[in-house]
C-alpha positions as CSV (number, residue, x, y, z in Angstrom):
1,X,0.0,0.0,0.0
2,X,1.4,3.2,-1.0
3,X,2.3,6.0,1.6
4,X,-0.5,8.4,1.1
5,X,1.0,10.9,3.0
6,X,3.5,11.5,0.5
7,X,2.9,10.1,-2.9
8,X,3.0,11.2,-6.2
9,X,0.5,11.5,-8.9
10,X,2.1,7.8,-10.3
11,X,1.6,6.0,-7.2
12,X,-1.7,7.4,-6.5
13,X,-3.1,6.2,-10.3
14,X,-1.6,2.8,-8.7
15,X,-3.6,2.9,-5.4
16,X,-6.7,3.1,-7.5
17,X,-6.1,0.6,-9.5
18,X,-4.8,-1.8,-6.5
19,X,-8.1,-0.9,-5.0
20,X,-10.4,-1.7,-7.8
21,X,-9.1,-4.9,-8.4
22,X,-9.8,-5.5,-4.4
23,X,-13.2,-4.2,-4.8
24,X,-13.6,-6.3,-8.3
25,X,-12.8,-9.5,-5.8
26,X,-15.1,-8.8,-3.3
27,X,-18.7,-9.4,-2.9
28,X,-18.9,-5.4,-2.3
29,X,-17.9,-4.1,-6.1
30,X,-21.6,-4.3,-7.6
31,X,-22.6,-2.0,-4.4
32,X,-19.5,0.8,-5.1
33,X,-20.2,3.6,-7.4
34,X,-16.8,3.4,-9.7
35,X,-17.4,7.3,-11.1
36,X,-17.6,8.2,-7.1
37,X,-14.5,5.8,-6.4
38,X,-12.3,7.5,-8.9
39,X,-13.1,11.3,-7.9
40,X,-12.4,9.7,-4.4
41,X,-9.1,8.3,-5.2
42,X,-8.0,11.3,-7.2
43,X,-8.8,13.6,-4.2
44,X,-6.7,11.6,-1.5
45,X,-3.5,13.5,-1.9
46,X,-5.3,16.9,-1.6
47,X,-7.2,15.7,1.7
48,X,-6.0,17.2,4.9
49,X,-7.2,14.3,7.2
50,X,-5.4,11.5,5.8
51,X,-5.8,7.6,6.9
52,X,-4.2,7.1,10.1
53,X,-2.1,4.0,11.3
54,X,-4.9,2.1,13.3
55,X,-6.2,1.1,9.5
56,X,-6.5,1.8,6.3
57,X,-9.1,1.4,3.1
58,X,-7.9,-1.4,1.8
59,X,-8.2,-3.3,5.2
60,X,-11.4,-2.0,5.6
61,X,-13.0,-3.1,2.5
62,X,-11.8,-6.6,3.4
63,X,-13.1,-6.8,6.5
64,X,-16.4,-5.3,5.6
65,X,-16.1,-8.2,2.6
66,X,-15.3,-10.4,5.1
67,X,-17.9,-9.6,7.6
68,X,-20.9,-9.6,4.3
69,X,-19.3,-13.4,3.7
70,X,-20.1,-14.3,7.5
71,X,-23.6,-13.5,7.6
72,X,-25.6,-15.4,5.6
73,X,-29.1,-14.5,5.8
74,X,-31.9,-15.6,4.1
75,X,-35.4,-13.6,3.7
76,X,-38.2,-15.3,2.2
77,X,-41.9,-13.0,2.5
78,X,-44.6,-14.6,4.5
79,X,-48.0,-13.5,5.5
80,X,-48.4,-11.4,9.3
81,X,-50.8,-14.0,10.2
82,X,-47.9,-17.0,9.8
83,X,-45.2,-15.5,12.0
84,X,-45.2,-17.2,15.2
85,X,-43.8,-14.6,17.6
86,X,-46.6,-12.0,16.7
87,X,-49.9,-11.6,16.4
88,X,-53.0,-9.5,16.3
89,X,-54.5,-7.7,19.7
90,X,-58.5,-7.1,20.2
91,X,-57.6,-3.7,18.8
92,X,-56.3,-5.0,15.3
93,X,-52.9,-3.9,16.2
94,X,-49.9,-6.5,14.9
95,X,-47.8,-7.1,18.6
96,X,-44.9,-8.9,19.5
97,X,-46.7,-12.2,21.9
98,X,-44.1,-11.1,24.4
99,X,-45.3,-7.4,24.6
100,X,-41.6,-6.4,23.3
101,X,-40.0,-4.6,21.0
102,X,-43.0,-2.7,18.8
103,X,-46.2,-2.2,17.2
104,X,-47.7,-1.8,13.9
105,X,-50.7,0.1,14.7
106,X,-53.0,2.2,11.8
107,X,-53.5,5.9,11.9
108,X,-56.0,8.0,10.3
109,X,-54.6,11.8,9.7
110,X,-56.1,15.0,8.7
111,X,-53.7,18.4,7.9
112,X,-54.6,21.2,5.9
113,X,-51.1,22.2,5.5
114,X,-50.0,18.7,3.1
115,X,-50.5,17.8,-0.4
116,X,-53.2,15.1,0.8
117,X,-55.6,16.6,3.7
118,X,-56.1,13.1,4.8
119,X,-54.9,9.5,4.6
120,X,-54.6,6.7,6.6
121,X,-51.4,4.6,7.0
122,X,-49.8,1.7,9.0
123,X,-47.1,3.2,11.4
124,X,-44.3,1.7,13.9
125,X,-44.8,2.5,17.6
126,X,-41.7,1.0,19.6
127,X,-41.6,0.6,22.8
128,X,-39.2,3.1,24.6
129,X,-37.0,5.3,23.7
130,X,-33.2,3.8,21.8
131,X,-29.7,4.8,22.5
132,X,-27.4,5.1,19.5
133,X,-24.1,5.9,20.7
134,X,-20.7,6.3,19.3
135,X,-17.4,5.6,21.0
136,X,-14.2,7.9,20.1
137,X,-10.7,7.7,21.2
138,X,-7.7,10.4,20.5
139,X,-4.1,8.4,19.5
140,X,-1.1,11.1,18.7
141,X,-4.2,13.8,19.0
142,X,-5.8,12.3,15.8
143,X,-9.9,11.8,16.6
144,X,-10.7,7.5,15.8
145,X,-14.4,6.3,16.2
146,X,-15.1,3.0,16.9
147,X,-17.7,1.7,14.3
148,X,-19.5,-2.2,13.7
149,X,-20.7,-4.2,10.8
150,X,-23.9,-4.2,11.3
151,X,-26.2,-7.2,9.6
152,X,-30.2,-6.1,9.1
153,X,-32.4,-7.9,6.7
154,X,-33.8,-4.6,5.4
155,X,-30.3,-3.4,3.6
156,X,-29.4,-3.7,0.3
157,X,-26.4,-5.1,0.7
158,X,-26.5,-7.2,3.9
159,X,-24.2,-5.7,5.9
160,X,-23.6,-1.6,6.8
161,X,-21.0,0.4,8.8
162,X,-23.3,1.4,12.0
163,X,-22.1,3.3,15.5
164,X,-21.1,1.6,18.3
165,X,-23.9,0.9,19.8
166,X,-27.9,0.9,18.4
167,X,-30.4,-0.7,20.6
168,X,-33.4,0.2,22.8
169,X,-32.4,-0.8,26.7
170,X,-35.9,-2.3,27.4
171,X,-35.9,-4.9,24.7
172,X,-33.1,-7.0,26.7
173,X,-34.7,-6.8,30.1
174,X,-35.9,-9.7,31.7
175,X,-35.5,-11.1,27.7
176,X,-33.2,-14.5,28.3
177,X,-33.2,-14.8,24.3
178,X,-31.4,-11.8,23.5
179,X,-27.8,-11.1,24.4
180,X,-26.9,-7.8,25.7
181,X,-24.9,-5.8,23.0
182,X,-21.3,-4.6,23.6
183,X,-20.8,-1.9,25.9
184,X,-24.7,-2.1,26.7
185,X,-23.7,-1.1,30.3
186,X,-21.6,1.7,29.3
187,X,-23.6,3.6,27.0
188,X,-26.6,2.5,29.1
189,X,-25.1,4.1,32.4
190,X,-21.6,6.0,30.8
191,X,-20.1,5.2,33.8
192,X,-16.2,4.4,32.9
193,X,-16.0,6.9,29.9
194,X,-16.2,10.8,29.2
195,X,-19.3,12.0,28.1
196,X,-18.3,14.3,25.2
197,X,-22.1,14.5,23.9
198,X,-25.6,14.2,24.8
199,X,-29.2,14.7,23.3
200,X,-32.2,13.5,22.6
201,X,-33.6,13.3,18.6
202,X,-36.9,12.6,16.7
203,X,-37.1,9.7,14.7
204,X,-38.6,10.4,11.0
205,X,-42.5,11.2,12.0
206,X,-44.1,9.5,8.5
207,X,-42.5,5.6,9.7
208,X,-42.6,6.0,13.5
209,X,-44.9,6.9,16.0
210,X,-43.5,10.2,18.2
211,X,-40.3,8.0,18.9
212,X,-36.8,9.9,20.2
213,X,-33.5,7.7,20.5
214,X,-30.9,9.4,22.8
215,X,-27.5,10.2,21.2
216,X,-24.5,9.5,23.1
217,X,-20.8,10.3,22.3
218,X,-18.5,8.8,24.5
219,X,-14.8,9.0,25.0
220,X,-12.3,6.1,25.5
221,X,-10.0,7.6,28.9
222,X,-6.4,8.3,27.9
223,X,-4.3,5.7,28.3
224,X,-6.8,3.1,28.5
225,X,-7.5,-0.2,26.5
226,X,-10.1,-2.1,24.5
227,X,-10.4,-5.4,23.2
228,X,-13.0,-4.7,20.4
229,X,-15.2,-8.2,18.8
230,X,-13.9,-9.1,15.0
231,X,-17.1,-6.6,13.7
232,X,-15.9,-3.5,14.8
233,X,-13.0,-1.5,13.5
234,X,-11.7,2.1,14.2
235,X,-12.4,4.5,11.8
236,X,-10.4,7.5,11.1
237,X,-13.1,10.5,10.3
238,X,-11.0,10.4,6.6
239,X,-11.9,6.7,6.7
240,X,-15.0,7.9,7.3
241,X,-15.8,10.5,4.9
242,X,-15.0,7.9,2.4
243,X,-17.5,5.2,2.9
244,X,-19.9,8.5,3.6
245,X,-19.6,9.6,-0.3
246,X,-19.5,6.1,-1.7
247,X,-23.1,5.2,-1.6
248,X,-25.2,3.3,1.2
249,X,-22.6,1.7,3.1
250,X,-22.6,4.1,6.3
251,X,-26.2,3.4,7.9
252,X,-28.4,6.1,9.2
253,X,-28.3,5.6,12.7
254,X,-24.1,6.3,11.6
255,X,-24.7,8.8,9.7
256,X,-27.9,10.3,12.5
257,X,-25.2,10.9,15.5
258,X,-22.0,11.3,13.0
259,X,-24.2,14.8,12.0
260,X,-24.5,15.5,16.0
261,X,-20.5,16.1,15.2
262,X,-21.1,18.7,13.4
C-alpha cells in the first residue's frame, strides 16, 4: 500500500487501480459507485485528514467483505398471520406475543397544510426510547471512532457500517433470548468513559410513532485499552468520509449521530 501521506500522482493512479481490483474481488464491487471511487481516489492526496495508522481502506473493505461473507441471511416473505412470535391484539394492532419490542398500529390523519388533507397509513410505535451511541478515542491527537458491521435484513447489501452501539435498553430486560450488545452497560449508564455529547432526537414522524433515540458520544480515557469483537474497527473521520460519499454503506443511525458532530 502506497504512503499516502506522500505520494505522487504515479503512485496514487496505482492505489486506484490496486483498490479496484480488491473491490472487483469482493462481494462489495456491484454495491461501489466506480465514477464516485475514482473522484475519491483522485482527491486523497489533496485531503488534509489522511488515513491514520490504526487502519487503512484497503483493510477496511476486506473486512467489511469479510464480515458480508459471515452473515448469511436468508429472507423469504410470509403472510403477518404466519409469523409465530406475533400476532394480532382485540384492537387490530400487529404485537410482539411477548409485549416487546414494537407495534404496527393504523392511523387515520387530517392536515390542511400537506398535499393530501387526509390518509390513513400503517405506522411503527416501539416501545421506549433507543440509544445510538458512538465511542471515540484520540491516539497522537488524531480523533478515531469505533464503528461495527452491522447485519439487518432490510439493507441492500446485507451488511452496513453502524455506530457503536444501536439498541433500545428495554428490549433486553428480563429477555433470556437476547444477548446484551457490547458496551450495553456503558452507554446505558456511561459510567467508565467521558461523556463528550448528549441529546435526545426525533425519529422520521411518517414511519414512527412520536419516537426519540438518545444520542450518546463517548470518550475512550487516555491511556486506557479495548479489546473490540472481529465486527468493529476504528475508523479515522478520513476513513469515514470515504465510505460516507461512496453510496449506502454508512447506515443512518451512523450517519444520525456522526451529523451531531457537526
Amino acid at each position: 500500500m502506497p504512503d499516502l501521506t506522500h505520494s505522487s500522482g504515479k503512485e496514487y493512479r496505482g492505489y486506484r487501480k490496486d483498490f479496484e481490483k480488491l473491490l472487483k474481488d469482493s462481494k462489495l464491487f456491484e454495491l461501489f459507485d466506480m465514477q464516485r471511487l475514482s473522484i475519491q481516489a483522485d482527491g486523497i492526496s489533496h485531503c488534509p485528514d489522511k488515513p491514520g495508522h490504526t487502519s487503512d481502506l484497503r483493510d477496511l473493505v476486506q473486512w467489511l467483505d469479510n464480515e458480508k461473507a459471515r452473515n448469511h441471511i436468508f429472507v423469504k416473505r410470509e403472510g403477518l398471520n404466519t409469523l409465530n412470535d406475533w400476532t394480532m391484539d382485540g384492537a387490530g394492532h400487529l404485537i410482539h406475543r411477548g409485549k416487546k419490542y414494537f407495534r404496527i398500529v393504523g392511523m387515520k390523519i387530517t392536515s390542511p397544510y400537506r398535499e393530501i388533507m387526509t390518509w390513513s397509513q400503517p405506522i411503527l410505535d416501539n416501545e421506549g426510547s433507543g440509544i445510538i451511541g458512538l465511542l471515540m478515542k484520540k491516539i497522537d491527537g488524531r480523533t478515531y471512532f469505533l464503528m461495527q458491521a452491522k447485519a439487518d435484513v432490510g439493507n441492500r447489501g446485507i451488511v452496513q457500517i453502524g455506530p457503536t452501539v444501536q439498541f433500545n435498553p428495554g428490549n433486553y430486560v428480563d429477555n433470556e433470548r437476547l444477548k446484551k450488545p457490547f458496551l450495553f452497560e456503558e452507554f446505558h449508564d456511561s459510567g467508565n468513559f467521558i461523556t463528550v455529547f448528549e441529546s435526545r432526537q426525533s425519529e422520521e414522524g411518517g414511519r414512527f410513532y412520536r419516537e426519540e433515540h438518545v444520542h450518546k458520544i463517548l470518550m475512550l480515557p487516555e491511556g486506557a485499552t479495548l479489546d473490540i469483537p472481529d465486527n468493529y474497527r476504528w475508523f479515522s473521520l478520513y476513513e469515514i468520509r470515504f465510505f460516507l460519499h461512496m453510496g449506502d454503506f454508512i447506515n443512518s443511525c451512523a450517519r444520525s449521530i456522526l451529523a451531531c458532530l457537526i
